[in-house]
C-alpha positions as CSV (number, residue, x, y, z in Angstrom):
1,X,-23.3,-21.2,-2.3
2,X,-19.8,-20.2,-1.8
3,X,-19.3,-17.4,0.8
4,X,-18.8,-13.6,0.0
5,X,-15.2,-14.0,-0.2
6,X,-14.8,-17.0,-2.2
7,X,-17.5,-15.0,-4.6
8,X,-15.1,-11.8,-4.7
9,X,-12.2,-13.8,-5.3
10,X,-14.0,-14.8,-8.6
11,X,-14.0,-10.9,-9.5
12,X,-11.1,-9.3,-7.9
13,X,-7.5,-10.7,-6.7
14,X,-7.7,-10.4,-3.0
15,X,-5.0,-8.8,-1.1
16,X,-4.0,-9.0,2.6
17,X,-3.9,-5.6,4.1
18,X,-1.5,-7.0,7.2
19,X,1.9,-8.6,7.8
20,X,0.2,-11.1,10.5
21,X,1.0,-14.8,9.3
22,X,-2.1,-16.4,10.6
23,X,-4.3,-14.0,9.3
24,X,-2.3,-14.6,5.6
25,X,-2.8,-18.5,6.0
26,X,-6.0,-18.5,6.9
27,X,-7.4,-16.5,4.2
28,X,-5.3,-17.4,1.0
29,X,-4.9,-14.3,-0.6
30,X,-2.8,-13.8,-4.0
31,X,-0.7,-10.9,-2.7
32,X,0.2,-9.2,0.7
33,X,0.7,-5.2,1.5
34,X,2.8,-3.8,4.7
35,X,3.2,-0.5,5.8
36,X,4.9,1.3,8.6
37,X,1.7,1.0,10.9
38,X,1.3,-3.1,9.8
39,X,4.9,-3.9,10.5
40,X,5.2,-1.7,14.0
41,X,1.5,-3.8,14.9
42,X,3.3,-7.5,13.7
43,X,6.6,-6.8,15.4
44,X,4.8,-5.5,18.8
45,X,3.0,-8.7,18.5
46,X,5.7,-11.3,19.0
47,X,5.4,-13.1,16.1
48,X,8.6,-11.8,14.8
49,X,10.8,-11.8,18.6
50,X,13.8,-14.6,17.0
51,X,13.7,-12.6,13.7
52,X,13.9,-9.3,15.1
53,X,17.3,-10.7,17.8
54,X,19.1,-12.0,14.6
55,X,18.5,-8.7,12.4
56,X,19.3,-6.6,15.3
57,X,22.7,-8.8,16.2
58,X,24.0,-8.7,12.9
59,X,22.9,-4.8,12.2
60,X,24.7,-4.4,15.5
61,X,28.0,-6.1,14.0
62,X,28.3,-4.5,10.6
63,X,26.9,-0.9,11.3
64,X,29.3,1.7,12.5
65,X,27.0,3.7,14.9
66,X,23.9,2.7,16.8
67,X,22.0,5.1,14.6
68,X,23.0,3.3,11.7
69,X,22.2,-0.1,12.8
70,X,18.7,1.1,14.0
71,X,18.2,2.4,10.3
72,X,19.9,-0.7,8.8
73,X,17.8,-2.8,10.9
74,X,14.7,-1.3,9.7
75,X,14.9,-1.7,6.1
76,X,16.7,-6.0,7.2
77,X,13.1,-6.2,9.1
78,X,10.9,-5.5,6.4
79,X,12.9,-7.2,3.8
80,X,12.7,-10.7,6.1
81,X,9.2,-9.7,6.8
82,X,8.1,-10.1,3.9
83,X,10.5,-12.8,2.9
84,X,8.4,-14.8,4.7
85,X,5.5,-13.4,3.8
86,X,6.1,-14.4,0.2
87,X,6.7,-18.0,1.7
88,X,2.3,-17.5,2.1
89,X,1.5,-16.6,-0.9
90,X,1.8,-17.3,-4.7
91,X,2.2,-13.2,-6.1
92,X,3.6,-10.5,-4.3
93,X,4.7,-8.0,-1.5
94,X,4.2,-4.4,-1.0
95,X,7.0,-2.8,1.0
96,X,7.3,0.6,2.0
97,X,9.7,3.4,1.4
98,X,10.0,5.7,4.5
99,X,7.4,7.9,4.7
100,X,10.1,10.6,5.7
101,X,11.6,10.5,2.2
102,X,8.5,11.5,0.7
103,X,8.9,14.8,-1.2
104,X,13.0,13.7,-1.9
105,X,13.1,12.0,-5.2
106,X,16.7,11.0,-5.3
107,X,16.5,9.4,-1.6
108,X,13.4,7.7,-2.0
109,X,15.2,6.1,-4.9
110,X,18.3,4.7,-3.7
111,X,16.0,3.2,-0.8
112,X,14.2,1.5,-2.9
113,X,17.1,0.1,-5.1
114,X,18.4,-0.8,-1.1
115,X,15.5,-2.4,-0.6
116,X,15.0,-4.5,-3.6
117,X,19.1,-5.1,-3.2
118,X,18.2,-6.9,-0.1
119,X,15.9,-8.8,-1.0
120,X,17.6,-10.4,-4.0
121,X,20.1,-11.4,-1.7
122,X,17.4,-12.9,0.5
123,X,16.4,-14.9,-3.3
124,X,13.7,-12.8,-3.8
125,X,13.4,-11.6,-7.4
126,X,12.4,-8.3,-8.0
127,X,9.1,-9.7,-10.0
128,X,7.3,-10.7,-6.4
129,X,7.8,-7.5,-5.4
130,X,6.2,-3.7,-5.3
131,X,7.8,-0.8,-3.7
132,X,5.6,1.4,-1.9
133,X,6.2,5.4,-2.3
134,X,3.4,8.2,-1.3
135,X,1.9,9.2,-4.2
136,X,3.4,12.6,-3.8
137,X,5.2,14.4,-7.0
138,X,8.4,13.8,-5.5
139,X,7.7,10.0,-5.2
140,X,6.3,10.0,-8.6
141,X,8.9,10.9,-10.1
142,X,11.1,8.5,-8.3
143,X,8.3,5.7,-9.6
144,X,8.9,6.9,-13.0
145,X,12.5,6.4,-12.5
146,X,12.2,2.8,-10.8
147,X,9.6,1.1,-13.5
148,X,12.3,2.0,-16.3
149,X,14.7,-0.1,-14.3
150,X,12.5,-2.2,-13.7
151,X,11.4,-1.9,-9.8
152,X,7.8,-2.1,-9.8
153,X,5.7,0.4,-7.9
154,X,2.9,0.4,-5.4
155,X,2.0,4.0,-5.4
156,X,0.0,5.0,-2.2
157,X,-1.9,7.3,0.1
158,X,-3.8,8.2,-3.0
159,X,-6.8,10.5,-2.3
160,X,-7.2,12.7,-5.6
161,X,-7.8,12.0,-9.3
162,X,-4.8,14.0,-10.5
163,X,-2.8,11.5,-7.8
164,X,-4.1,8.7,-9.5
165,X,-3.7,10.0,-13.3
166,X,-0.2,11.4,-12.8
167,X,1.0,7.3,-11.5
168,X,-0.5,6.2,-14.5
169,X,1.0,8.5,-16.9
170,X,4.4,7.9,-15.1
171,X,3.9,4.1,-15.8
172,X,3.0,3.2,-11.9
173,X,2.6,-0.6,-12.1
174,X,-0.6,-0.1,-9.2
175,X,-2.3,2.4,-7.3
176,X,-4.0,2.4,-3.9
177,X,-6.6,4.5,-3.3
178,X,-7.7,4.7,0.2
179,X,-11.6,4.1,0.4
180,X,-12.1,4.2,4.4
181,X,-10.3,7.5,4.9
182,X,-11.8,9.3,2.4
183,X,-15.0,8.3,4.2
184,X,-13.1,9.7,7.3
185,X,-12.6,13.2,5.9
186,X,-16.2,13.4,4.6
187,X,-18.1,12.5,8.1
188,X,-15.6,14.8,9.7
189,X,-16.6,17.6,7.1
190,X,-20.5,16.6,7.2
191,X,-21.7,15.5,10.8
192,X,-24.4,13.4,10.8
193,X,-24.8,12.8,7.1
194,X,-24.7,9.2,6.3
195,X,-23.3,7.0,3.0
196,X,-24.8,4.3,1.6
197,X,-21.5,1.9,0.6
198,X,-21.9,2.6,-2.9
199,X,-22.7,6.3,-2.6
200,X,-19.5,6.6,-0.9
201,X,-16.8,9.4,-2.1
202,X,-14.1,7.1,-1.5
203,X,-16.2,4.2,-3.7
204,X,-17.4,6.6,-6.5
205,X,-13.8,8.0,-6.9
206,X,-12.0,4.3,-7.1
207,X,-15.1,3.8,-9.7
208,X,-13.7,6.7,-11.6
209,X,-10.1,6.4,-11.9
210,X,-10.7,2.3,-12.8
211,X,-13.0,3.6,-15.7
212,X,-10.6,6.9,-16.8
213,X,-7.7,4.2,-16.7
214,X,-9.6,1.3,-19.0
215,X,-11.0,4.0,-21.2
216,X,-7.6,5.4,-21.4
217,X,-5.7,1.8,-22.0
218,X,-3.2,2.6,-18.9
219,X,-2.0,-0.4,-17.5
220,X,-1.8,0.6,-14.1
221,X,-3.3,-1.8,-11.7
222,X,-5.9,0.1,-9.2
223,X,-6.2,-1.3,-5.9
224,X,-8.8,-0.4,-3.9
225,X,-7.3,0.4,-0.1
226,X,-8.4,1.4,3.6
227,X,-11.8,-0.1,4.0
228,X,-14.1,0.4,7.0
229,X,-16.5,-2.1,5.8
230,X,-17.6,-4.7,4.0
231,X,-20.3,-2.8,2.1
232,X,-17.3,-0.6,0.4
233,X,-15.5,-4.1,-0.6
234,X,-18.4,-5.5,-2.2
235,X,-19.4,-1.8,-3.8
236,X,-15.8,-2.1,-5.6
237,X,-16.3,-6.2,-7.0
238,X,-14.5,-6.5,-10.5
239,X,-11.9,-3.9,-9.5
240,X,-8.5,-5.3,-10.2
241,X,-7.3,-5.7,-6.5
242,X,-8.8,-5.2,-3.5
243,X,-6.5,-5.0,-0.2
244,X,-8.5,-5.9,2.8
245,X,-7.9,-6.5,6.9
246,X,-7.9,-9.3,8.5
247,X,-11.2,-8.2,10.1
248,X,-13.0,-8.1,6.8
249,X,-11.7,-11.0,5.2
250,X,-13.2,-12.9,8.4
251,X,-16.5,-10.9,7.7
252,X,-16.8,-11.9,4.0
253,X,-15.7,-15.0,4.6
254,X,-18.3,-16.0,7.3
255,X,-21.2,-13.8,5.1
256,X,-23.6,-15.5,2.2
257,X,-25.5,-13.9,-0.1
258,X,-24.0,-13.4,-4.0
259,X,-21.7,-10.6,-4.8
260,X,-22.4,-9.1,-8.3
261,X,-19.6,-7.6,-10.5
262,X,-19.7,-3.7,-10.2
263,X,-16.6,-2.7,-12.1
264,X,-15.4,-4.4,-15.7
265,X,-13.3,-3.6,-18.7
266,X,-16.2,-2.9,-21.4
267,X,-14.0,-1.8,-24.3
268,X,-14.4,1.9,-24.7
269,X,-11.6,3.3,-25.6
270,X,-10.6,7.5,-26.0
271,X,-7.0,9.5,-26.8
272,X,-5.2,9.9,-24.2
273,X,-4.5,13.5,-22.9
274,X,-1.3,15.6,-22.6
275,X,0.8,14.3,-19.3
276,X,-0.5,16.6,-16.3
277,X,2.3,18.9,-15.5
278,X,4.0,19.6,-12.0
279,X,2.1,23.1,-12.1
280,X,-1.2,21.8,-12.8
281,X,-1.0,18.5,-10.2
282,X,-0.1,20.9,-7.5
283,X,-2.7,23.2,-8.0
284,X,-5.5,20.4,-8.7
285,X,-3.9,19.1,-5.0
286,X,-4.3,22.4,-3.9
287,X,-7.6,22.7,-4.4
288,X,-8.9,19.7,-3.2
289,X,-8.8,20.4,0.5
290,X,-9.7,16.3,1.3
291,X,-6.7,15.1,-0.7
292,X,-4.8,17.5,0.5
293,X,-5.3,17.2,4.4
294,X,-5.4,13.4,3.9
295,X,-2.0,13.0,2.3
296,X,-0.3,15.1,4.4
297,X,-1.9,13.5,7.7
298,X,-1.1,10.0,5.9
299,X,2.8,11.1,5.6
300,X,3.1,12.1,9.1
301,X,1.1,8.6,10.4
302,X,3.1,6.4,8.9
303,X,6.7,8.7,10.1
304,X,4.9,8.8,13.4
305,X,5.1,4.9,13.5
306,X,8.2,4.5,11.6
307,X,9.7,6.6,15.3
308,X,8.3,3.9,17.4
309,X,9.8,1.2,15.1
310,X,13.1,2.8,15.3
311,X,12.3,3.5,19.4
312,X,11.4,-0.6,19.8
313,X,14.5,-1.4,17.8
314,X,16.4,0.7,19.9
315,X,15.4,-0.5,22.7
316,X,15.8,-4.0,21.7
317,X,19.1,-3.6,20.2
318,X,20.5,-1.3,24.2
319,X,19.3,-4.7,25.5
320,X,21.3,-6.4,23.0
321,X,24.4,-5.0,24.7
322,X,24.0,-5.4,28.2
């Protein structure tokens, strides 16, 4: 019998959650996702040293302040990241707009055009690619903006229903709800109370908004995100995508047993309701105190290593000069 993974791959396109080349080799996955935290982990593990001197040289020569070649650097790095990422695997890369331009629609924007800019120079069309944005209503906006040009969207650090259903009506081309750190905020909340996989709130929500979104004939792809175990991958089977670690995919793909489809597309079909307004998804935010905390602690995560990115490239680029 084939192994857990090989089963789920039947079921679900399988993502890898990490920008590690080995780990992407090894497990054949259709797409890859990167984030702040995943590229600050693959540069500090060498993998990338002769990429990272030739960015840095040439950042060096055409920027007009150190500053600016830090910044310029950063957005080179992640386009040649994944670059060669997408030399790994047959569909797509996630890459991230700065966390720090989360609640600033216009900026958030013009990175992403940046981004995409660079990486059709690299000869990288824009259809292997998704640009990540926290699903905030700033960086909603700025997907709604970007799918009518035709920049396809990745929208993440979902934690809320109103998250999810505003992306969808703003024609986000996928979501990522984050499983494992919903699980987080709830064992946090509720010591000692323990969740079977698929009595999980992070699994029960991703159940919902994959059913709200077939029932309501949104396109938007969900992607279930942020596991901290296997049970919650195998809980979510038949859901569109499922981004996983390393870690897991070597768990599932050493495990036997049979993995049975959970979600599917059975045909229902309702109206779908007015667009949720900027009033309304604030105050549903509001009132969800696990969204709410989790998004915001999200934001500041990924900033936190998006500084010591910029502090490695900074260092890097001082010893550059000497």
């Amino acid at each position: 019998m084939p192994n857990l993974l090989e089963q789920l791959k039947q079921l679900s396109t399988v993502v890898a959650d990490t920008g590690d080349l080995d780990a992407i080799r090894r497990f054949a996955p259709e797409d890859a996702t990167t984030n702040p935290s995943l590229i600050l982990k693959a540069v500090q593990s060498g993998q990338y040293d002769a990429l990272l001197q030739e960015i840095l040289a040439a950042a060096r020569e055409h920027s007009g302040s150190p500053e600016e070649a830090i910044d310029d650097a950063c957005d080179r790095l992640v386009v040649a990241m994944g670059t060669l990422i997408l030399q790994h695997v047959p569909g797509r890369v996630s890459t991230e707009v700065n966390a720090r331009l989360s609640f600033d629609t216009d900026a958030s924007i013009a990175r992403a055009r940046r981004l995409v800019a660079l990486y059709e120079e690299a000869g990288v069309s824009r259809d292997r690619i998704l640009i990540k944005l926290a699903a905030t209503w700033e960086g909603i906006r700025a997907c709604e903006a970007l799918e009518r040009e035709g920049i396809e969207c990745n929208m993440t650090l979902i934690f809320s229903f109103a998250q999810a259903r505003a992306c969808a009506e703003a024609g986000a081309f996928l979501i990522s709800p984050f499983v494992g750190r919903i699980l987080d905020w709830y064992r946090k909340a509720n010591p000692g109370t323990e969740y079977a996989p698929e009595q999980e709130p992070g699994v029960l929500q991703v159940r919902d908004i994959y059913r709200y979104f077939r029932h309501h004939r949104y396109p938007t792809v969900v992607m279930g995100a942020s596991f901290r175990n296997s049970g919650e991958i195998l809980a979510l089977a038949g859901c569109d995508r499922l981004t996983i670690s390393p870690a897991l995919l070597e768990e599932l793909s050493h495990s036997e047993g049979r993995v049975l489809p959970v979600l599917a597309d059975h045909g229902e079909r309702e109206a779908r309701p007015s667009p949720i307004g900027e009033a309304e998804f604030r105050w549903q935010l509001n009132e969800d105190a696990m969204a709410t905390e989790k998004l915001a602690e999200g934001i500041r995560g990924f900033e936190a290593d998006q500084l010591r990115l910029e502090a490695l490239l900074r260092e890097r680029l001082r010893a550059q000069g000497r």
